[in-house]
Every structure is written in C-alpha cells, then in structure tokens.
N, C-alpha and C positions, 0 to 999 in steps of 0.2 A: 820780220816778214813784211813781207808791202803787197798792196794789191796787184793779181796779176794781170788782168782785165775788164773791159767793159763790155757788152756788145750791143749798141741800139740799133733798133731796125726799124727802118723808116719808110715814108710813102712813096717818096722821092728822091732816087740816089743825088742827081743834080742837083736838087735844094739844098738835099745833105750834104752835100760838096762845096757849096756856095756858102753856105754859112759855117756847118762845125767845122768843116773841113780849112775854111783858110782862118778861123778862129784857133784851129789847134796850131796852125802851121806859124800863127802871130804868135803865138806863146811859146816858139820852139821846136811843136815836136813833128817830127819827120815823116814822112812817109813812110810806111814799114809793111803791107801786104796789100796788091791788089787783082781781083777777080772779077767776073761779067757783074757781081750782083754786090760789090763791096768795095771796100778800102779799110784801113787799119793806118792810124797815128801812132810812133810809139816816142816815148822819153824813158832815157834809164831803159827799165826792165818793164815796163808798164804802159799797156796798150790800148787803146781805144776801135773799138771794129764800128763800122757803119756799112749795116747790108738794108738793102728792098730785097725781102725773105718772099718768094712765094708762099710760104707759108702763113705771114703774117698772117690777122683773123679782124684787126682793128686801128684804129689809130692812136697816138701817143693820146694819154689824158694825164696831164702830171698831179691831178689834184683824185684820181683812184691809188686804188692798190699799186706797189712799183717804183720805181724810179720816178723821185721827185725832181732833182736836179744833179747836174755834175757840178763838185766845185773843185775850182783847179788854182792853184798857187802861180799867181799871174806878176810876180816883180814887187817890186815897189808902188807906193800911190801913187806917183807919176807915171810908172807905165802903165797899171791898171786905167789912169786915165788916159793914156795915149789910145789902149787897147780898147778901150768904149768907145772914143770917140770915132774910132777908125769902123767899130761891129755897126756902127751905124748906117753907114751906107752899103755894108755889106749881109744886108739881110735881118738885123738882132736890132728888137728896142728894146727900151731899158724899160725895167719893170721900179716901180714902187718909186718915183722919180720924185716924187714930196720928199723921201726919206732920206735919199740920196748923198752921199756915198754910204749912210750908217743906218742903211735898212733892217741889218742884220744886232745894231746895235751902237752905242754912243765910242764903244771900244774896238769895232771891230768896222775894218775897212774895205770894200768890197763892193760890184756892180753886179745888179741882180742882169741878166739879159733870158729874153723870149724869141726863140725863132718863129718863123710863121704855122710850123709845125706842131708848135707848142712844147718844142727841149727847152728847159732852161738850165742855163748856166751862170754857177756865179765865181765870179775874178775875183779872188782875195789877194789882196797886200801882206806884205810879207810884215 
C-alpha cells in the first residue's frame, strides 16, 4: 500500500502556486485536479491537494500539532542540488544551512526548504 494523499490548505492559493506548486512540477509531478479554491499534483497514484479552505481557522505552524514537513524523493544529489538551487529564487530558503546537505544526518542526503508560509519540505536523494 503507498499513501494516497496529502491535502494543505493555505493562506494563499498564488503563493501556494508559486512555490509548492512549480516545486512539485520541478520533481515531476503533474497537474492532476483543479477548482476556484485549489489544485492537486499527482505522481504514480499519489497526490498532493493545495486549497485556501474558507474554512481554514489559522495559519500553518509546522512546529504545533500536524504536519511538520513533506519529504519527497527528489533524484539523485545532483538534482536535489539543481532543485535547491533553482527553489531559491522561487519563493523557498534553505533551512539549517550550517548543516547543509546532512541536516538530517552524516548518511543521509537531503535539502531542508521553508516557504514564506512556513511548509517545509525536504528533497532526499536517492
């Protein structure tokens, strides 16, 4: 079995557009549903939703209760580094940039990134 979704919901569909949105589209995956208050990335069988919910009640805090980060299988270390260098001008800094590329550890390979939002996403190499 593999996960079948995600769904964040954000302050700002265009920010969320601007950033996870051409982040997912740099890692491959495609467009796959859109509506007034949303869009959906999907790879494989597994999909990614970004709506501005009227319902929302608050804003993302990745360090409460929740969703801390997505981490997504981004290529090799050289694309994980093409795909940082590139989130950079498109909305994402890199988080933990002393530790850099081995924030996560001396074995493991991978770019922490922060949107203005406060999603974080981290790029593992394969």
């Amino acid at each position: 079995m593999t996960l079948h979704h995600v769904e964040l919901w954000v302050p700002d569909m265009a920010r969320a557009e601007s950033t996870l949105g051409w982040l997912l589209t740099a890692l491959g995956w495609t467009e796959y549903q859109r509506w007034s208050a949303g869009v959906s990335w999907k790879m494989d069988r597994t999909y990614v939703v970004v709506e501005q919910s009227p319902a929302m009640t608050g804003g993302h805090d990745r360090m409460r209760a929740g969703l801390n980060h997505l981490a997504l299988h981004a290529g090799t270390r050289a694309e994980v580094d093409a795909v940082t260098e590139q989130a950079l001008s498109h909305g994402w800094t890199l988080m933990f940039a002393d530790r850099h590329p081995h924030a996560g550890g001396d074995d493991h390979y991978a770019a922490y990134l922060e949107n203005s939002d406060g999603f974080e996403v981290e790029l593992v190499a394969a």
